[in-house]
MIMAR-500801 format. One line per field, with one value per residue (C-alpha): residue in three letters; y, z, x. Coordinates in steps of 0.001 Angstrom, whole numbers, always signed. Layout:
r	ala / ...
y	Y / ...
z	Z / ...
x	X / ...
//
This chain:
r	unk / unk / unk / unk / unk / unk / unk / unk / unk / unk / unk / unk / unk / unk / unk / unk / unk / unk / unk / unk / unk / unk / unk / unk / unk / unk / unk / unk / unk / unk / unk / unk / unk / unk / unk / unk / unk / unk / unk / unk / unk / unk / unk / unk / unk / unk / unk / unk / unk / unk / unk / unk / unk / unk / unk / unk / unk / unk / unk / unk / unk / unk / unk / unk / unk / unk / unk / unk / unk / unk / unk / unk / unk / unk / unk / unk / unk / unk / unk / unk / unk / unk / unk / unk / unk / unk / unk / unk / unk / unk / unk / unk / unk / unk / unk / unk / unk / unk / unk / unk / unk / unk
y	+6334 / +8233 / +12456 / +14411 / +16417 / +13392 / +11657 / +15046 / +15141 / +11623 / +12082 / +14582 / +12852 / +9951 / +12064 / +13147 / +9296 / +8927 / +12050 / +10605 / +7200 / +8973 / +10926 / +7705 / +5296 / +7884 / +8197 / +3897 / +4444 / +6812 / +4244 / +1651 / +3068 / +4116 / +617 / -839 / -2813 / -3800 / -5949 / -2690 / -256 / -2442 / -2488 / +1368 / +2038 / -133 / +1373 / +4609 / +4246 / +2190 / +5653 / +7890 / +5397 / +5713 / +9510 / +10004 / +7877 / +10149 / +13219 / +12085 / +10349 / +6650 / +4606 / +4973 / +8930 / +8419 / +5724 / +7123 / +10819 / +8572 / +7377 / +10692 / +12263 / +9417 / +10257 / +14129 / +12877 / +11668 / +15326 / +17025 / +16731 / +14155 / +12516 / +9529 / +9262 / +10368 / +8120 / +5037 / +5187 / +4343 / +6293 / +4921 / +1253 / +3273 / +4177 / +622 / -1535 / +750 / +120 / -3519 / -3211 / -1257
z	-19480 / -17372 / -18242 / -17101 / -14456 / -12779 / -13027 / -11325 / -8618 / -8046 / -7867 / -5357 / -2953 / -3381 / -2096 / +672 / +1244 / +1631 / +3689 / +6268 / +6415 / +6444 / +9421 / +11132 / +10742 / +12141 / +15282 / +15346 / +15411 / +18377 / +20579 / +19879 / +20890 / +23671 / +24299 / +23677 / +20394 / +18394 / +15748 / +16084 / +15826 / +12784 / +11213 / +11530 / +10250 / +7197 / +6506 / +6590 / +4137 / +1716 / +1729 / +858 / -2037 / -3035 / -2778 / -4489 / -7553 / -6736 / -7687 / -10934 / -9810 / -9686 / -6777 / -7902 / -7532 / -3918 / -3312 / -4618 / -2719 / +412 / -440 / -1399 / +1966 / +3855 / +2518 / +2955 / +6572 / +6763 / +6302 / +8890 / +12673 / +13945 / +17489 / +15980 / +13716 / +16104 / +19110 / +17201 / +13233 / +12808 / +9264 / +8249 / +8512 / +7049 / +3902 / +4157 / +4190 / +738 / -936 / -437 / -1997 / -4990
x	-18038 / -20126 / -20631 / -17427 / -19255 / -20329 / -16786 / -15245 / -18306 / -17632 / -13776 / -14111 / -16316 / -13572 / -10785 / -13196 / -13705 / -10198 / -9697 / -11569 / -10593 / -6892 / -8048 / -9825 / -7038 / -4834 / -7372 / -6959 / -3176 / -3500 / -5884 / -3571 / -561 / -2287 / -3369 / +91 / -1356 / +1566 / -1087 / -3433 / -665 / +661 / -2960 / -3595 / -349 / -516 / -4115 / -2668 / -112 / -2342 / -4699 / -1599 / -1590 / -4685 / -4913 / -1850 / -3316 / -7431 / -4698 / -3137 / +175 / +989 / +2303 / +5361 / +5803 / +4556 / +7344 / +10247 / +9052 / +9739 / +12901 / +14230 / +12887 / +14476 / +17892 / +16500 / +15641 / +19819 / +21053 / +19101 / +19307 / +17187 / +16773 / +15979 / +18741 / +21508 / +20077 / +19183 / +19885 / +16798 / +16403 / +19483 / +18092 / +15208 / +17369 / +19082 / +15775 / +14792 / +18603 / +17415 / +13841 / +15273
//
């Protein structure tokens, strides 16, 4: 195992890396919704919630920490007033689609 200065440095340009691909995946999702891309919208998306994975495990936590955040927020997400919700229940099939995963 490599000297702990060197595993920190090397942590920290890791988060950058991810930083960055968080921010350019994000720009992808953008272009493709401005293209009307479903498969590119799909592809940016997915990208972008792998790196919230993998930063959450660059910071100490495991996947699981990250997954069960966004099932609590979803029910969080129920409580509050949201367009979404009211017009099209879209965070309850949300909520629904994780009740079936769990």
């Amino acid at each position: 195992m490599g000297e702990p200065q060197l595993d920190i440095a090397r942590n920290i340009e890791a988060l950058d890396c991810l930083k960055a691909d968080l921010a350019s995946f994000q720009a992808d999702l953008y272009q493709a919704l401005l293209k009307g891309s479903s498969e590119d919208f799909l592809q940016a998306s997915a990208k972008m919630i792998i790196t919230c994975f993998l930063l959450t495990k660059r910071l100490g936590l495991n996947f699981g920490h990250l997954e069960k955040e966004v099932y609590n927020n979803t029910q969080l997400l129920l409580v509050e007033k949201n367009c979404v919700e009211e017009w099209y229940g879209d965070i309850s099939a949300l909520k629904d689609y994780w009740d079936l995963k769990r």
